[in-house]
C-alpha positions in Angstrom: 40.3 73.5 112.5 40.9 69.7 112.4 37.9 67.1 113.5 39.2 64.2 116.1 38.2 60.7 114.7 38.0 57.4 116.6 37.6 54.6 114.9 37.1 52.0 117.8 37.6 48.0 117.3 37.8 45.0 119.1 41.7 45.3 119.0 42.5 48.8 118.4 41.5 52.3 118.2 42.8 54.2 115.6 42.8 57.8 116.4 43.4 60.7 114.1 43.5 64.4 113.1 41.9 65.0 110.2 41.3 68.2 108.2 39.4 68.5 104.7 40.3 64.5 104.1 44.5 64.8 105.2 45.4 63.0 108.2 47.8 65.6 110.4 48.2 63.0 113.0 47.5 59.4 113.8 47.3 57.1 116.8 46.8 54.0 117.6 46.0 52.1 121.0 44.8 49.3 122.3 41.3 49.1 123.2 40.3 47.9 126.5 36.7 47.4 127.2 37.3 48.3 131.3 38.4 51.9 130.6 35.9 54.3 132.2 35.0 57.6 130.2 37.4 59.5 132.7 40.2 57.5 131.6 39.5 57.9 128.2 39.3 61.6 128.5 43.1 61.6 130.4 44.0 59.3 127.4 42.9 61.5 125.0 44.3 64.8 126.7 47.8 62.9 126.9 47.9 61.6 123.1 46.9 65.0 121.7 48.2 67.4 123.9 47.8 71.1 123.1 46.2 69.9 119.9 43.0 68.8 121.9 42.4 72.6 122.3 42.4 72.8 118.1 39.6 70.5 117.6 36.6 71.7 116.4 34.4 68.3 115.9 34.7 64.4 117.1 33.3 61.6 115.2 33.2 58.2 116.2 32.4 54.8 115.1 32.9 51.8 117.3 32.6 47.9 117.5 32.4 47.7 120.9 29.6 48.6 122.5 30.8 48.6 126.4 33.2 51.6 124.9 30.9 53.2 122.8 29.0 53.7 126.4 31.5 55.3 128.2 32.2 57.5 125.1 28.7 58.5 125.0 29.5 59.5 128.7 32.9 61.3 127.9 32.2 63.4 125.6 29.6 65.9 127.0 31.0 65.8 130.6 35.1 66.4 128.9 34.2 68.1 126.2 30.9 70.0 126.1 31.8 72.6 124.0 32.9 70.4 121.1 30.4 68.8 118.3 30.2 65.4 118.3 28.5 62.8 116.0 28.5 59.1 117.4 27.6 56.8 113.9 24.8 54.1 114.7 21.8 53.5 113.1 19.7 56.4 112.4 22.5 59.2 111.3 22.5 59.8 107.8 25.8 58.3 105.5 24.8 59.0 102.4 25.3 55.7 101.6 22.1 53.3 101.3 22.3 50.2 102.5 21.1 46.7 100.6 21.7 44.1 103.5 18.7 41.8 104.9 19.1 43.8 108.3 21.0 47.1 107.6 21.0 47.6 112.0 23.1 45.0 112.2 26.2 46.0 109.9 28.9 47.0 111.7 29.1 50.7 111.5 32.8 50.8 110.7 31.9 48.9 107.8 29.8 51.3 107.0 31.9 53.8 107.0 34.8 52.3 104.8 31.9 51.5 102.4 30.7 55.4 102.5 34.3 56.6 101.9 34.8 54.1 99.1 32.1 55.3 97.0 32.6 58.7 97.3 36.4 58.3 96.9 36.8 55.7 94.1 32.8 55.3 93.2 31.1 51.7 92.2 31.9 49.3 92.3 34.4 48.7 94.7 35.3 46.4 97.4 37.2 47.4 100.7 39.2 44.4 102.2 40.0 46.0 106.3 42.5 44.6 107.9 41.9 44.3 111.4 43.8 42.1 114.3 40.5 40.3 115.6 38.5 40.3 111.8 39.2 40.9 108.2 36.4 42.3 106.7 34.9 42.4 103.1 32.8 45.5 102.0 31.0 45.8 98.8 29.7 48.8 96.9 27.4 48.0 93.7 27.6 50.4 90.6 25.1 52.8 91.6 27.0 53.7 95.2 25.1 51.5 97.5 26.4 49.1 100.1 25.4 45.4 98.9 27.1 43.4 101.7 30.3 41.5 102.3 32.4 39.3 104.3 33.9 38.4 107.9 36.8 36.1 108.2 39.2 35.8 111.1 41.8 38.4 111.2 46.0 37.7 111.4 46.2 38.0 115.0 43.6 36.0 116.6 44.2 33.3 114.0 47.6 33.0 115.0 47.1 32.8 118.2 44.6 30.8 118.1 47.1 28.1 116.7 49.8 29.3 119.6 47.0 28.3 122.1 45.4 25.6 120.7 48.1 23.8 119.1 49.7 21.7 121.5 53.6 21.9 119.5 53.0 24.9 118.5 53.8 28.6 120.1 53.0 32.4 119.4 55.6 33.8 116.7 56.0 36.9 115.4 53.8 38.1 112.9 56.1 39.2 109.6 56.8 38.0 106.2 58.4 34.7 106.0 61.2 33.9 103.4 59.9 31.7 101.5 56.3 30.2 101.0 57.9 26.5 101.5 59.0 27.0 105.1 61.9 24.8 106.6 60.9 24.9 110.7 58.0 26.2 112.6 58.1 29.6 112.9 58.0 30.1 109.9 55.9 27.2 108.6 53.2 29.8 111.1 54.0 33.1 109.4 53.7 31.3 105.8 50.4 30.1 106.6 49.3 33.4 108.1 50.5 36.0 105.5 49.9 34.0 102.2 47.6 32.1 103.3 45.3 35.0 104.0 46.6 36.6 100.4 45.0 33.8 98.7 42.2 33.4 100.9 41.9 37.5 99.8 42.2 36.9 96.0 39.9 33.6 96.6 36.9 36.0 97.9 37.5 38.9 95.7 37.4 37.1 92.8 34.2 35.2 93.6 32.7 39.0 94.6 33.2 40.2 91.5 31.5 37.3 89.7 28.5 38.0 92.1 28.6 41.6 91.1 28.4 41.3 87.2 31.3 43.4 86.5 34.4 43.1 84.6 37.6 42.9 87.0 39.1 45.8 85.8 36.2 48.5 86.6 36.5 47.2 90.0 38.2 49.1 92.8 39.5 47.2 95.1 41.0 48.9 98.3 43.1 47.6 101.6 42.8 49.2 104.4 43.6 48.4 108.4 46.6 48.3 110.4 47.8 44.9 109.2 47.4 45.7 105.6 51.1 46.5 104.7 51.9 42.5 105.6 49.4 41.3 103.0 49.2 43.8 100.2 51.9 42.8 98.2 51.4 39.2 98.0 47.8 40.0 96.4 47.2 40.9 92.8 44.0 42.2 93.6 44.4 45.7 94.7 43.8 48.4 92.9 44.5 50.9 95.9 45.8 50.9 99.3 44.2 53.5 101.6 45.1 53.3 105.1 43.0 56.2 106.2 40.0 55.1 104.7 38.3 54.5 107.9 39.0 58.0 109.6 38.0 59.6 105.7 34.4 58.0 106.2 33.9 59.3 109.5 34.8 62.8 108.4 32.3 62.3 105.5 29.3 61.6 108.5 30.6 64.4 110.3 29.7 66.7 107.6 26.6 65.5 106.8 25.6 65.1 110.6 27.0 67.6 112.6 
């Protein structure tokens, strides 16, 4: 029977169906902050269907605390019958964590961190691609979460510059021709999609120096929605998982539930 994941950002909620690691489905919505746990539940009923009937377990991790509350209040009043395990500080990972104030990591973080190590081991870095942040998670050699980085994700940077830049205007986000770009538009995209790729390489680089290790016993893994726009122009993967997130949460399920 398949477990029901959410993995809750500031942009997007990633949705998925997950049994013994395989994703059988996937969704992914917008997340607004003003839905009320009754809405969610009709949401959730309406993506899934008959397959809401199947799952056996919900796990969820979220960024956003204003949803996170109304999930806490969905879940036993839609569906009481069905284990859940909300990750926040306190519920076991698995994975210890190294940071000056391990309450304040983000707990999707934590989760691509978890699901690293056990998936790939130490060390390893996870670079998430997400619309409002791209994040930087590192795992040491002996499977513990060390920190990481938090720079601006694609989407708000760009339109950031659409907003704030007076000649300038929102274009689409996509792979530009060339890295020399010959008018605006794509002058924007250039500085968005290689301009993070080197910004990528930049950091992982200077992580791996900080670690101690030699490049190539590093794995290095994208993940995120946005990833497929960035991946090929670094020469720092070693793996692409774009499940990684909804993996983790299945991990704390286990443990947990």
């Amino acid at each position: 029977m398949p477990l029901l994941a959410a993995d809750i950002g500031n942009s997007h909620t990633v949705l998925g169906l997950l049994d013994d690691g395989e994703v059988s489905a996937d969704w992914r919505i917008s997340t607004d902050d003003r839905r009320s746990a009754d809405e969610w539940a009709v949401l959730l009923r309406g993506l899934l269907g008959d397959l809401i009937d199947e799952v056996d377990g919900i796990a969820v991790c979220s960024t956003v605390p204003a949803v996170l509350h109304e999930w806490r209040e969905m879940l036993p009043r839609h569906f009481p019958d069905v284990p859940a395990v909300v990750v926040e500080p306190g519920v076991r990972t698995g994975i210890p964590v190294q940071t000056d104030n391990p309450r304040e990591v983000g707990t999707d973080r934590i989760i691509n961190a978890l699901a690293a190590a056990t998936e790939y081991g130490g060390p390893a870095i996870v670079v998430d691609f997400g619309g409002t942040a791209t994040t930087f998670d590192v795992v040491n050699g002996q499977g513990q979460y060390v920190g990481g980085a938090i720079a601006p994700g694609l989407e708000i940077s760009l339109e950031a510059l659409g907003r704030r830049g007076a000649q300038l205007r929102k274009v689409e986000l996509a792979r530009p021709r060339t890295v020399i770009a010959k008018n605006t538009v794509e002058a924007l995209q250039s500085g968005m999609v290689f301009g993070v790729a080197a910004q990528v390489e930049g950091l992982v680089a200077r992580m791996i120096g900080e670690l101690g290790a030699a490049p190539d016993d590093v794995s290095v893994i994208a993940t995120g929605y946005l990833a497929p726009l960035v991946v090929e122009e670094c020469g720092c993967f070693t793996d692409s998982s774009p499940w990684l997130t909804l993996r983790g949460l299945e991990l704390v399920f286990a443990r947990n539930a």
